[in-house]
C-alpha positions in Angstrom: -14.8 4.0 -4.2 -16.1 6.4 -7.2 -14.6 9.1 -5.5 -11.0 10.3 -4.8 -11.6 11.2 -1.3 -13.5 10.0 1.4 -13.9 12.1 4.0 -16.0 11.1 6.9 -17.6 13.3 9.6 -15.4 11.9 12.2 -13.1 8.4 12.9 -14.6 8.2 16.4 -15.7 4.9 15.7 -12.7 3.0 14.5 -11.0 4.3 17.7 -13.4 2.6 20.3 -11.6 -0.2 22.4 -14.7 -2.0 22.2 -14.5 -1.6 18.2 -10.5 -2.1 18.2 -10.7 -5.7 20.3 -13.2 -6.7 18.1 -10.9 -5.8 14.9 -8.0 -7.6 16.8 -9.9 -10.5 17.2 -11.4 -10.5 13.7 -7.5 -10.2 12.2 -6.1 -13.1 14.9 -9.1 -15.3 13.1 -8.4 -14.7 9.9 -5.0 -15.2 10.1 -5.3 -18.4 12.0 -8.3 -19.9 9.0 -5.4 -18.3 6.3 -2.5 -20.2 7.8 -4.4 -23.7 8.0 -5.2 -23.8 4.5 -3.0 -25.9 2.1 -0.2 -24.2 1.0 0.3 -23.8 -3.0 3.7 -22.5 -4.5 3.0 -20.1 -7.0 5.1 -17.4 -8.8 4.3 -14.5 -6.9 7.7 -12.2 -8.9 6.5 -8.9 -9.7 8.8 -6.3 -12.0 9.8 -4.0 -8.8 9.6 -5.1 -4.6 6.6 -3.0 -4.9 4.4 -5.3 -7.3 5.7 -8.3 -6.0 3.8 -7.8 -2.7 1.0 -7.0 -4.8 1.5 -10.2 -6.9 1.4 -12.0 -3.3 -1.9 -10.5 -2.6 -3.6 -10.7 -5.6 -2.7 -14.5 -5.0 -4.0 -14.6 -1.7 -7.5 -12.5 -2.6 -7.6 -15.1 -5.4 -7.0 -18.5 -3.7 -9.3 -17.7 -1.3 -11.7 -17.0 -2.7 -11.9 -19.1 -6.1 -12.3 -22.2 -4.8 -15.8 -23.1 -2.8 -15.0 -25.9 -1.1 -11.0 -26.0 -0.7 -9.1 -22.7 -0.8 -5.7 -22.6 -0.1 -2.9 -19.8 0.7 -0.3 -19.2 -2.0 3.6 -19.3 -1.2 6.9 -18.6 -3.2 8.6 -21.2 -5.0 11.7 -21.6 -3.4 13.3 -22.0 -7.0 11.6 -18.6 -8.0 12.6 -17.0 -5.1 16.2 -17.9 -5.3 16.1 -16.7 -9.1 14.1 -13.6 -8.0 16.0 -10.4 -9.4 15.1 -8.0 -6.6 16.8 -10.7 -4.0 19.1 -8.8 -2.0 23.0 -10.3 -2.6 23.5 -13.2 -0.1 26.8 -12.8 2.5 28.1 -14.7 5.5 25.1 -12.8 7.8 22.2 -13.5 5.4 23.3 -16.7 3.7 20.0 -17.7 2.2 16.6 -16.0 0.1 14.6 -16.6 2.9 17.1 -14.2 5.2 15.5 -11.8 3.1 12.0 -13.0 1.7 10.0 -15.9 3.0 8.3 -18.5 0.8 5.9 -19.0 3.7 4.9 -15.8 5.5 2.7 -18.1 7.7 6.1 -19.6 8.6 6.6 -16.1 11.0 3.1 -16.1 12.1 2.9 -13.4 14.9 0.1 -14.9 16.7 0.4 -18.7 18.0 -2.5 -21.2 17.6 -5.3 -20.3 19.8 -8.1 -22.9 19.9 -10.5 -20.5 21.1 -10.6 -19.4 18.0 -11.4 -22.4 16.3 -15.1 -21.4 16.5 -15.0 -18.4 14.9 -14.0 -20.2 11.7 -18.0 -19.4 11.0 -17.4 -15.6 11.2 -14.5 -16.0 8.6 -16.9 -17.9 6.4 -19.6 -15.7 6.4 -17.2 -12.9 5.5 -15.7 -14.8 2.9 -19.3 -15.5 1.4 -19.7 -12.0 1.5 -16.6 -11.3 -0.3 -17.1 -14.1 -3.1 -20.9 -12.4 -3.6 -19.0 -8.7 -4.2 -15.8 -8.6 -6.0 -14.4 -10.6 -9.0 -11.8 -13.0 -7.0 -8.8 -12.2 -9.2 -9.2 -8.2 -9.1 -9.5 -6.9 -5.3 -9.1 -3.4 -6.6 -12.4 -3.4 -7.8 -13.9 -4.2 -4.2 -16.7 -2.0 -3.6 -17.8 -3.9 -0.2 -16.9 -3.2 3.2 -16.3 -6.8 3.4 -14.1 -6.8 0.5 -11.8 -4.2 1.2 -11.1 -5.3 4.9 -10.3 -8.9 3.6 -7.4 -7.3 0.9 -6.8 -5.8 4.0 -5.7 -9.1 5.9 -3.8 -9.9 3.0 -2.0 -7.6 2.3 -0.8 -7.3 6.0 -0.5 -10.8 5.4 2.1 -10.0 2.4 3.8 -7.8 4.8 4.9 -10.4 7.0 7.1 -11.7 4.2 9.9 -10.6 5.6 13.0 -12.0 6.0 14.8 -11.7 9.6 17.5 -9.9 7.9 14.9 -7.3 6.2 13.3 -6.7 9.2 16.5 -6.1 10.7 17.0 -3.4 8.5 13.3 -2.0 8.7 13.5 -2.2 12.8 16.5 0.4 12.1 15.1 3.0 9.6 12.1 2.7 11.9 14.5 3.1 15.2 16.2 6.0 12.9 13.0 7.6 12.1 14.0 11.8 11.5 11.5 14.6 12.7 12.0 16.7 9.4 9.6 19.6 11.2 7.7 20.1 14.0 4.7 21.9 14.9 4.2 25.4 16.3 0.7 26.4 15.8 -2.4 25.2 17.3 -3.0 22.6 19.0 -1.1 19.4 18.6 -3.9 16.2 18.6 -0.6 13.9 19.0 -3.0 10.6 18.6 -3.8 11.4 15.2 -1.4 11.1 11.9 -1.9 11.6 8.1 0.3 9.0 5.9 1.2 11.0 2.9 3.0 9.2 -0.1 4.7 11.5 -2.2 5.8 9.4 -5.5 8.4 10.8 -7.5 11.7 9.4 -9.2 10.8 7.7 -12.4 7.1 8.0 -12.4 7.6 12.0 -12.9 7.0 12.8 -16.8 5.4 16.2 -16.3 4.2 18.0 -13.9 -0.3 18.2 -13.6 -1.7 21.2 -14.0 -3.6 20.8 -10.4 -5.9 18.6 -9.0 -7.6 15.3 -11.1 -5.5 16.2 -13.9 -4.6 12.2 -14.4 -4.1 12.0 -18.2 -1.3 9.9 -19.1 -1.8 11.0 -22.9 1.1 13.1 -22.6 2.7 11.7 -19.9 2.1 10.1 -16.2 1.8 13.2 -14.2 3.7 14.3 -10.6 1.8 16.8 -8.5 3.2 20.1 -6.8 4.2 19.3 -2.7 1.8 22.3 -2.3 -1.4 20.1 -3.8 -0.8 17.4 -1.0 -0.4 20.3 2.1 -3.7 21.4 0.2 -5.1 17.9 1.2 -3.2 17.8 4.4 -4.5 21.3 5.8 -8.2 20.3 4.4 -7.9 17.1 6.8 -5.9 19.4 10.1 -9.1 21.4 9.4 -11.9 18.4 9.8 -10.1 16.1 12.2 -7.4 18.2 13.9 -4.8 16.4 13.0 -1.6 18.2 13.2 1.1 15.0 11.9 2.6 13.6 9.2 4.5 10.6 8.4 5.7 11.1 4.9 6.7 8.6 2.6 8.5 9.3 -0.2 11.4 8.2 -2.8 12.4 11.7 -3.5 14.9 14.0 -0.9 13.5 16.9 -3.1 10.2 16.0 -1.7 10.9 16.1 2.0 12.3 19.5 1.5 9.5 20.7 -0.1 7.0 19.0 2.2 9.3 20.8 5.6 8.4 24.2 3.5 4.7 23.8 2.9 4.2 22.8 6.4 5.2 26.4 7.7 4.7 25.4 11.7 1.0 23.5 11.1 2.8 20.0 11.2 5.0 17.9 12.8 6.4 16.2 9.5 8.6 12.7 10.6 9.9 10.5 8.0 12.3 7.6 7.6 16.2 7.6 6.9 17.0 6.1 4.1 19.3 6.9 0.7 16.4 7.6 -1.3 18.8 8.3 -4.5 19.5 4.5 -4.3 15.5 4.0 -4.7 14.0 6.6 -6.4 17.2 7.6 -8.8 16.9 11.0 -10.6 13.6 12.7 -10.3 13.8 14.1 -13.5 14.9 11.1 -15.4 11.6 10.6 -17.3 10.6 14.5 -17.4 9.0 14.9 -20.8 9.0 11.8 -22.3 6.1 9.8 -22.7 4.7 6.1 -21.0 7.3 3.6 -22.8 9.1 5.8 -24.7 12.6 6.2 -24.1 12.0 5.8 -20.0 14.1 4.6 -17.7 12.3 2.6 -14.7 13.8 1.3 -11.8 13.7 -2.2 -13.4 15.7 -0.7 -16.5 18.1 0.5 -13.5 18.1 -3.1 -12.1 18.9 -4.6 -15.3 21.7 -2.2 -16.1 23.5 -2.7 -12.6 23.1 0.6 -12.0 25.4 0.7 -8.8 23.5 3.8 -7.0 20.8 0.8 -6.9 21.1 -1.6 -3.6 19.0 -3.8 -3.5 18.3 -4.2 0.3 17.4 -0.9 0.5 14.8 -0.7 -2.3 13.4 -4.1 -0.2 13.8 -3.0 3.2 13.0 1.2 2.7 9.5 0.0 0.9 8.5 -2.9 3.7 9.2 -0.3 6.7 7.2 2.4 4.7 4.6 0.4 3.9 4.0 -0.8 7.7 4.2 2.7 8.9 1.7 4.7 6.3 -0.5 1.3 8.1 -0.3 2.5 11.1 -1.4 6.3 10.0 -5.2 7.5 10.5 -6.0 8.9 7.2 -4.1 8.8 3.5 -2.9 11.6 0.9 -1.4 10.2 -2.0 -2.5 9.3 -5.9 -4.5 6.2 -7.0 -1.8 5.3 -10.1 1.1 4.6 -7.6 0.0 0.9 -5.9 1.9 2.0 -3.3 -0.4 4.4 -2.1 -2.7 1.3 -2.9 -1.1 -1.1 -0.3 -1.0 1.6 2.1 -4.4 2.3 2.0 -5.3 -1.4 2.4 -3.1 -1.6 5.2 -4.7 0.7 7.3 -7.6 -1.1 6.7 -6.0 -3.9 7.8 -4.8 -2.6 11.3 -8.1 -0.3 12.1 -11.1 -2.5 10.9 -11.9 0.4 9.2 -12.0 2.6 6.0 -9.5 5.8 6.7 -10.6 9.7 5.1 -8.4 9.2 2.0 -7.3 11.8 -0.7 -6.3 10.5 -3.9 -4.9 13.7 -6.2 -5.2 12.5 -9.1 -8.1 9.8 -9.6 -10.8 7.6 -7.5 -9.4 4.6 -6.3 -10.9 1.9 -8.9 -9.4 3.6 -11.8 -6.2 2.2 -12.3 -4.5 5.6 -14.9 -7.2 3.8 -17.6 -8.8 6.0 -20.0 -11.7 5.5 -19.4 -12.3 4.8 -16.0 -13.7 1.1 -15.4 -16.3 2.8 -13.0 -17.5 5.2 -16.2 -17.4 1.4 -18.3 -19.7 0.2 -15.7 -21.9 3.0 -15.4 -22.4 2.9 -19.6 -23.0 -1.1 -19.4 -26.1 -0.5 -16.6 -27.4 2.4 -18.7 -27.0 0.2 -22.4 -28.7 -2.7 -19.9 -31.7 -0.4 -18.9 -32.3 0.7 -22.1 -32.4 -2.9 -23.7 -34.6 -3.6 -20.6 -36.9 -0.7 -21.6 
């Protein structure tokens, strides 16, 4: 966690069946304890798709965790949801907010009650007690715990399964649709393996970093070059033979870029989407600075920008998100909670803790100057001192 990488010896482990059927049947139980707790509306509306499935988790890492003796599970207030800007436009197929998001997600449950389970309420409570003993219930980010991380994990897969039957409709398709943007020539192909590279452009780019860890946002929130990522991605072919990408990304300019870099080492695949109606000009914010004269894609929203749909920015970022889950291993930066969520949803599906690469900072540090790890470190050395 106070690093930007992690980068094990191997993932042998996380790829056992023994180890997988136990993470399956961890997941089924905590889904099952999650979906028998009380339900409790809440505003879960973030500013963009992306931070409202965030807002849903932080909800859900908070609600179960704040309360000792009765937690509950946090759902969307049907009037909030039926106000919420990002709701896709209603028509004759999709009639109603929960076509597209559902208050409940425990409403779709993918797994039906199985009392056999019932018993291994104890094993969610222990974890939970682990969780509660590690990690500030409102601020998950900060979860420095195996334990921790794998319950955001839950959630957040949880938060996945908001989807509404008529954005899954559309995720099944880009999925269905997905396009092999390069395939791989050289060496040899270890096809079980995949690296989930996010590549975030559109209106976060306001210059470009000078190279690696260069995370300042004095002058700017920085993009980094396609080639820094195939850096990370060739570093990672190199350990763990892995020899396939599934790239995510808002920017067209980007899968170009990426095809280029991969120069016959990869089997790049991503999804098809209109990623102008997402990401909007790449260069939009180039050389301005954080909140001065930018233009995000909630300024886009609120000008009815009509290269914006709305059922693509939902749909794109759900199927995205569940895909970069299914990957072995991350490359993207810790500022963009996209890269984030994916990272917790690997966790999610594998049990375990993927080799990550963040470019720019280590996970806990959320673009802060300085870095709450650093605060941390200076509050045990002023306590060891006063101690002394």
């Amino acid at each position: 966690s106070e690093s930007p990488q992690y980068l094990p010896p191997s993932i042998s482990l996380s790829r056992e069946p023994s180890f997988q059927m136990a993470q399956a049947c961890a997941a089924q139980a905590f889904n099952q304890w999650l979906c028998g707790l009380p339900p409790a509306p809440s505003n879960l509306e973030g500013i963009t798709v992306g931070k409202t499935l965030l807002r849903q988790l932080t909800e859900t890492f908070r609600l179960t965790l704040t309360a000792a003796s009765s937690p509950s599970r946090p759902t969307f207030d049907p009037r909030r949801l039926a106000a919420w800007k990002w709701l896709p436009d209603l028509n004759a197929a999709c009639p109603a907010p929960e076509d597209w998001l559902l208050s409940d997600s425990c409403s779709r449950s993918p797994w039906p009650r199985d009392t056999s389970l019932d018993n291994r309420n104890g094993l969610v409570a222990s974890v939970r007690a682990l969780v509660q003993h590690s990690v500030p219930s409102s601020e998950f980010w900060k979860a420095y715990s195996y334990a921790s991380i794998w319950w955001a994990g839950q959630g957040f897969l949880h938060s996945l399964r908001s989807a509404g039957p008529c954005t899954v409709r559309m995720v099944e398709s880009f999925i269905q649709e997905r396009q092999v943007l390069a395939k791989q020539r050289h060496g040899p192909d270890t096809a079980s393996l995949t690296i989930g590279m996010h590549i975030r452009r559109g209106d976060s780019c306001m210059r470009w970093a000078k190279g690696l860890r260069d995370a300042s946002l004095g002058h700017g929130r920085p993009c980094y070059n396609t080639s820094l990522y195939m850096q990370q991605a060739r570093m990672m072919m190199q350990k763990y033979g892995v020899r396939r990408i599934f790239l995510a990304t808002d920017s067209d300019t980007a899968e170009r870029e990426v095809v280029a870099e991969a120069k016959g080492d990869f089997t790049v695949t991503s999804l098809a989407f209109d990623r102008r109606s997402v990401g909007g000009s790449s260069v939009a914010n180039m050389g301005k600075k954080v909140d001065r004269g930018t233009i995000y894609i909630e300024d886009r929203l609120k000008a009815a920008d009509p290269s914006l749909r709305k059922d693509v920015v939902l749909a794109s970022l759900v199927a995205e998100l569940h895909e970069l889950s299914q990957c072995d291993m991350l490359i993207g930066t810790s500022a963009s909670w996209v890269s984030r969520l994916a990272l917790f949803g690997m966790v999610g599906v594998h049990g375990a803790v993927p080799p990550f690469s963040f470019l720019d900072r280590p996970f806990h540090c959320l673009g802060l100057k300085p870095c709450p790890i650093q605060q941390h470190r200076r509050r045990l050395q002023l306590q060891r001192v006063g101690d002394n």
